[in-house]
N, C-alpha and C positions, 0 to 999 in steps of 0.2 A: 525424654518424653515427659511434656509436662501433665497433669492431672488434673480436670476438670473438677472447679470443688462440688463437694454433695450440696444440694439447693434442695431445704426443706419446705415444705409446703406451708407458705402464711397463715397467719388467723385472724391478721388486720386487716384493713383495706390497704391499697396502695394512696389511695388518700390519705388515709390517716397514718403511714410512715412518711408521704412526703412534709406531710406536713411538721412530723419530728426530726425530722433530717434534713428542713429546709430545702430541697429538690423536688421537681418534677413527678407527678405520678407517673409519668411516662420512664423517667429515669431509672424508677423504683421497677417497673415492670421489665423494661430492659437489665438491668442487674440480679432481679431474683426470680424471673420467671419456672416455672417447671416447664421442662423440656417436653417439646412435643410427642418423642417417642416415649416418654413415664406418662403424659396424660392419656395417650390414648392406648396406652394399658391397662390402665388403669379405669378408663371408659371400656373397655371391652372385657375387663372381670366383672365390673360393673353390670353390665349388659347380659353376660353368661348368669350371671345370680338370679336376676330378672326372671329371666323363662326359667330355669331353676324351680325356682321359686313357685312361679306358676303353672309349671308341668304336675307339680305336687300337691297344685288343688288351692294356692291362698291366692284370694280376690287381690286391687290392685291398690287399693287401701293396705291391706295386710302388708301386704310386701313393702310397700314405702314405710310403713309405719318399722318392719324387720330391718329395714339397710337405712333408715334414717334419711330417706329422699324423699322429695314430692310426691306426690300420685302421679302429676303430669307426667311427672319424668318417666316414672313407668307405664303410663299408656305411651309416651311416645315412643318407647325402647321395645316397646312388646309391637307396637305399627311396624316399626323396621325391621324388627325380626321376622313379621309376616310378610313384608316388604320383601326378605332377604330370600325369603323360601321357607326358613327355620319350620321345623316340626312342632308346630306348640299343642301337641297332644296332649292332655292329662293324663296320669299315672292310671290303672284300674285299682281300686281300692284293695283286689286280691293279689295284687302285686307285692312281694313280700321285701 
């Protein structure tokens, strides 16, 4: 059984390794891509943090500013969630 190797998450672009490797952005994307089952894991921890976050009272500024994302990101992750059904009650402050 062979072993799929670990594929760490870039910091470049895929331009700029084609460009050190003399190949294909496309090439570079094909050989080190992350796997779509880790991205969208990784998008739905993401997303769980989100409402999290915002169940507990911080605006959508805060929260991006907390996870190091856009704002947009988290207006559009908090749409879906409303989208989805999700509860995005806030906490009561007597809540212990």
């Amino acid at each position: 059984m062979t072993q799929e190797p670990r594929r760490e998450r870039r910091t470049v672009t895929a331009r700029e390794l084609a460009d050190r490797f003399g190949v294909s952005p496309r090439t570079v994307l094909r050989m080190i891509a992350e796997e779509r089952a880790e991205y969208e894991g990784r998008s739905r921890q993401r997303r769980d943090q989100i409402v999290e976050l915002y169940r507990q009272g911080l605006k959508g500024y805060e929260i991006a500013r907390e996870l190091s994302i856009s704002a947009g990101l988290v207006s559009i992750r908090l749409k879906e969630a409303r989208e989805a059904g999700l509860d995005l009650a806030r906490y009561s402050a007597d809540r212990g």
